[in-house]
C-alpha positions as CSV (number, residue, x, y, z in Angstrom):
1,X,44.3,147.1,103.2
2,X,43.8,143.7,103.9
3,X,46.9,141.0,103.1
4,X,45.4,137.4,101.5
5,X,45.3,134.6,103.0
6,X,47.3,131.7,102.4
7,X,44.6,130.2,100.6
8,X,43.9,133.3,98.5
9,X,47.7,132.9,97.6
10,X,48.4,129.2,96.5
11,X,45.7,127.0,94.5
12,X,46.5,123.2,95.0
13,X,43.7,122.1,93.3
14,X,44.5,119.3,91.1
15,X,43.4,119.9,87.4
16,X,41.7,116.7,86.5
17,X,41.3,117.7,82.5
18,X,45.3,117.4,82.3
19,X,46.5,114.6,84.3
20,X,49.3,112.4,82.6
21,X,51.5,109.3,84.1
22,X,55.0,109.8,83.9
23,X,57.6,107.0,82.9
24,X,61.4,107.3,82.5
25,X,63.1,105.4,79.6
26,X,67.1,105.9,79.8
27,X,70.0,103.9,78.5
28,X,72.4,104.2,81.4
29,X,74.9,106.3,79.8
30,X,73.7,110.1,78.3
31,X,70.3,109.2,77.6
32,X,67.4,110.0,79.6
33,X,64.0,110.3,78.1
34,X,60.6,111.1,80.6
35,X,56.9,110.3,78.6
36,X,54.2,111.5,79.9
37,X,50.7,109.0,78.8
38,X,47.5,111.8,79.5
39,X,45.3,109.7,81.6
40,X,41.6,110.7,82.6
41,X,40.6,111.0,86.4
42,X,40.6,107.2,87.0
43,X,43.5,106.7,85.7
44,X,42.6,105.0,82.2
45,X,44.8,106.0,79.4
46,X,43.3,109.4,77.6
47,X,43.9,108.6,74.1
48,X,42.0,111.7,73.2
49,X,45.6,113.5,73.9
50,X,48.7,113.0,72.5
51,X,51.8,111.8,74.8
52,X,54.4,114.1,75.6
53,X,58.0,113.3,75.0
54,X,60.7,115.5,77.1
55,X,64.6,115.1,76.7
56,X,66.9,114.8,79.5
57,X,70.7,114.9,79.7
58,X,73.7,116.4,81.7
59,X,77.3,117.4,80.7
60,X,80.5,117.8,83.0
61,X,81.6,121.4,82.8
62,X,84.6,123.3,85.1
63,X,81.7,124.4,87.3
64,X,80.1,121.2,87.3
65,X,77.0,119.7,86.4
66,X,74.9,121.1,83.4
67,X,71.6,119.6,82.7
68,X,70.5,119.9,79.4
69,X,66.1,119.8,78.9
70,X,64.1,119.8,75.9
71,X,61.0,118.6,74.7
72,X,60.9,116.1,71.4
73,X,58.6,115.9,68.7
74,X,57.4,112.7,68.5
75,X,54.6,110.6,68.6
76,X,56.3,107.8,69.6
77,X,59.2,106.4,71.9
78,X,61.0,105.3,68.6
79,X,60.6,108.6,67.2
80,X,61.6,110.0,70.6
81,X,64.9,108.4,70.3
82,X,65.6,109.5,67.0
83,X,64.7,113.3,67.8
84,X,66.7,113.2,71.2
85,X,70.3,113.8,69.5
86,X,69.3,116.3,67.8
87,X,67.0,118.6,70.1
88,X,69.8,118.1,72.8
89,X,71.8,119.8,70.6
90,X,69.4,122.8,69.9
91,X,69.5,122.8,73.7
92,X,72.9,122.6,74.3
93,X,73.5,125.5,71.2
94,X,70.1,127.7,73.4
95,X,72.8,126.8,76.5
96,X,75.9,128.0,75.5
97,X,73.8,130.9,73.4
98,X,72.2,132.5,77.2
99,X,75.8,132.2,78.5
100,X,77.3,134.3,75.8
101,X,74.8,137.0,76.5
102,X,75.3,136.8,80.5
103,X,78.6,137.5,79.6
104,X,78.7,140.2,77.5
105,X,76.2,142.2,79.6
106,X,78.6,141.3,82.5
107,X,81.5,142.7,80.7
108,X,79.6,145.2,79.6
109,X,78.9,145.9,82.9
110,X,82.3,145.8,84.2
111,X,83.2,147.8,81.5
112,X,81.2,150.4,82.7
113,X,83.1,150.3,86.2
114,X,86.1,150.2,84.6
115,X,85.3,154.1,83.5
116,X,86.0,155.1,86.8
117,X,89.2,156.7,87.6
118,X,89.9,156.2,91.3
119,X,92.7,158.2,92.4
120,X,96.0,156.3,93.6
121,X,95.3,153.3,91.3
C-alpha cells in the first residue's frame, strides 16, 4: 500500500469562480462587521453574486474571551447593521445552548464514575 503524497493530500489551488474581497466595518466598541464583495479573477467587482455579510463580536467571560460569529442577512451594510443585534443574539443563545449540553454529558459522565464504590472512601 502506497501512502499519498503531499500533493495527493492538500489542493491549494485557488477557485477562481468564488473569489470575494474582504473589508472590515467596526465601531470601536462591540461591533465588528467583515463584507465580503465577490470579485471575478481580475479583480472587478462580480455583481452577478450577492455580498456576504458576517457578524463579529466578543464577550468577557470567567475563562476569558468568547467570540461570538454569525452570518447576517442582508443585502446591504445598512441592513447589516440592523441585523447584527439581533443574529449576535441567536449566537450568543446557540453559545450558551452547546455549553449546556457539554455539560450535562459531562455530568452525565461523572455521574457514571460516581457509581463506583471504591473501597476505603
Amino acid at each position: 500500500m502506497t501512502t499519498p503524497s503531499q500533493d495527493e493530500l492538500f489542493d491549494f489551488s485557488v477557485d477562481t469562480g468564488n473569489l470575494y474581497r474582504e473589508e472590515s466595518i467596526t465601531d470601536l466598541k462591540a461591533a465588528s462587521i467583515r463584507r465580503l464583495i465577490p470579485i471575478l479573477p481580475d479583480g472587478s467587482d462580480d455583481d452577478s453574486r450577492s455580498q456576504i455579510f458576517i457578524g463579529h463580536t466578543q464577550l468577557m467571560s470567567p475563562e476569558g474571551p468568547l467570540p461570538i460569529q454569525a452570518r447576517l442577512q442582508a443585502e446591504s451594510l445598512q441592513e447589516a447593521y440592523a441585523a447584527f443585534p439581533d443574529a449576535m443574539r441567536q449566537a450568543l443563545d446557540e453559545v450558551i445552548r452547546q455549553v449546556e449540553q457539554l455539560r450535562r454529558q459531562q455530568q452525565a459522565q461523572g455521574g457514571e464514575q460516581s457509581r463506583i464504590i471504591v473501597p476505603g472512601r
